[in-house]
C-alpha positions as a Markdown table, in Angstrom:
| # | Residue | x | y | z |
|---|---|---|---|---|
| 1 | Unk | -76.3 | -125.3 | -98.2 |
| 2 | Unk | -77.0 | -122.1 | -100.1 |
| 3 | Unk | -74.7 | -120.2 | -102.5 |
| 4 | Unk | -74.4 | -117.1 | -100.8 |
| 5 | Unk | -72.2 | -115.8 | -102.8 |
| 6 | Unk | -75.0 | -113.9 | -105.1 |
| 7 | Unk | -76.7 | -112.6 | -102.3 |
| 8 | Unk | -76.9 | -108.9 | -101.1 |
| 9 | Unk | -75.3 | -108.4 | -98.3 |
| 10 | Unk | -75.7 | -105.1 | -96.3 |
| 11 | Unk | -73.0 | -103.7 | -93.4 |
| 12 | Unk | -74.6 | -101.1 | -91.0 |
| 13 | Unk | -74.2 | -97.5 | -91.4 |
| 14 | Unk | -72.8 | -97.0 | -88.2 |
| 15 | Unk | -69.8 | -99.7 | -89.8 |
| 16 | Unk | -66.6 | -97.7 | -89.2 |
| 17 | Unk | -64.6 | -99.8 | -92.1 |
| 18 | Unk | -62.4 | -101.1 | -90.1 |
| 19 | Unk | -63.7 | -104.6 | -90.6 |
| 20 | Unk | -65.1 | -105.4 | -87.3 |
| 21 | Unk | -69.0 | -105.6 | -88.2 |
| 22 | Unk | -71.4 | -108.0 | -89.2 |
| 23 | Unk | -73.5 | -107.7 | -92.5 |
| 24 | Unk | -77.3 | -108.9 | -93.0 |
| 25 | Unk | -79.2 | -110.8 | -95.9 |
| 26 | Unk | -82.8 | -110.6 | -96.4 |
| 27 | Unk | -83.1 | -113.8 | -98.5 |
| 28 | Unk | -86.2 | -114.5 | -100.5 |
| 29 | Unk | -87.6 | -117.2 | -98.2 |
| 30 | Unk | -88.2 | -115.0 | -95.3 |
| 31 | Unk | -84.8 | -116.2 | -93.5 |
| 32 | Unk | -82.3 | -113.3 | -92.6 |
| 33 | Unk | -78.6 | -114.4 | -92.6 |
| 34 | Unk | -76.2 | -112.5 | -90.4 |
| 35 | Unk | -72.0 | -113.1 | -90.8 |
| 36 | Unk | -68.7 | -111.5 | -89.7 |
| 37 | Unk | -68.0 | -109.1 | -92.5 |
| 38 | Unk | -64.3 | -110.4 | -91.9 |
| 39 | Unk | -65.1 | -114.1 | -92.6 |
| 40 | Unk | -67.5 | -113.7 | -95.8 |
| 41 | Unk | -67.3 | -117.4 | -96.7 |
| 42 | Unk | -67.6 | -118.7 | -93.3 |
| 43 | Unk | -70.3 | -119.8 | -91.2 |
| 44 | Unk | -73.8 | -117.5 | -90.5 |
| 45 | Unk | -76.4 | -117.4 | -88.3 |
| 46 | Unk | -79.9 | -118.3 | -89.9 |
| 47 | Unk | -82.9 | -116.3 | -88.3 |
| 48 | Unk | -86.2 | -116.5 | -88.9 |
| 49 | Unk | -88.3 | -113.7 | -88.9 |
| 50 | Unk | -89.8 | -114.0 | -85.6 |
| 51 | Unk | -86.4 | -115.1 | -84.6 |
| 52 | Unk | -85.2 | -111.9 | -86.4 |
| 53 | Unk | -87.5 | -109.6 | -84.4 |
| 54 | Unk | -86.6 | -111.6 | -80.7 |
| 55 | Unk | -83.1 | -110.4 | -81.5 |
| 56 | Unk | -83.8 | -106.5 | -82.9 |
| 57 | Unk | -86.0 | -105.7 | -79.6 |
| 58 | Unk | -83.4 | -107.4 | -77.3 |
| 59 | Unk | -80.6 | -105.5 | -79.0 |
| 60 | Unk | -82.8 | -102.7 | -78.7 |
| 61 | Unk | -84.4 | -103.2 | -75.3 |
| 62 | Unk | -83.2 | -104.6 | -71.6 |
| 63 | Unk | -83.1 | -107.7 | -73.6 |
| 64 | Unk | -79.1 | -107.4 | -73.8 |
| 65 | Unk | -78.2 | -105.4 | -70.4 |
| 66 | Unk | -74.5 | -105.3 | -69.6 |
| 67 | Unk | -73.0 | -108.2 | -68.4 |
| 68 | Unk | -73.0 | -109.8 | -65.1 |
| 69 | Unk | -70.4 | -108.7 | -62.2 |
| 70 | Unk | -68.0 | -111.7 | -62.0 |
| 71 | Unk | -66.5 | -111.0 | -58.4 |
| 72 | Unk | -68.6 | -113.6 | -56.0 |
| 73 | Unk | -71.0 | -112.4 | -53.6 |
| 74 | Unk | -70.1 | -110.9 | -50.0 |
């Protein structure tokens, strides 16, 4: 596992500071780290960049729509 704990981390601008917000690493090795702000020593999700850019155009895009009405069919 990597020491983290030298690594920039950056929160979004849009972060309101109330600690509900993830923050992003742009490590060396092309891998981008994403964790809960709240949790800094806990577990994060590895990307890599094509992974990275799958996730950006989905957040970005239809790729993320709202989700699914849970009351059964008629």
């Amino acid at each position: 596992m990597k020491n983290l704990s030298t690594v920039q981390w950056i929160k979004s601008s849009r972060s309101q500071g109330d600690g509900n917000c993830v923050e992003v690493a742009f490590l060396a090795d092309s891998m981008i780290w994403v964790r809960d702000s709240k949790n800094p020593t806990g577990p994060a999700l590895i990307f890599g960049t094509e992974e990275w850019d799958g996730f950006l155009a989905g957040l970005t895009g239809a790729g993320f729509g709202a989700a699914p009405d849970p009351s059964p069919p008629m």
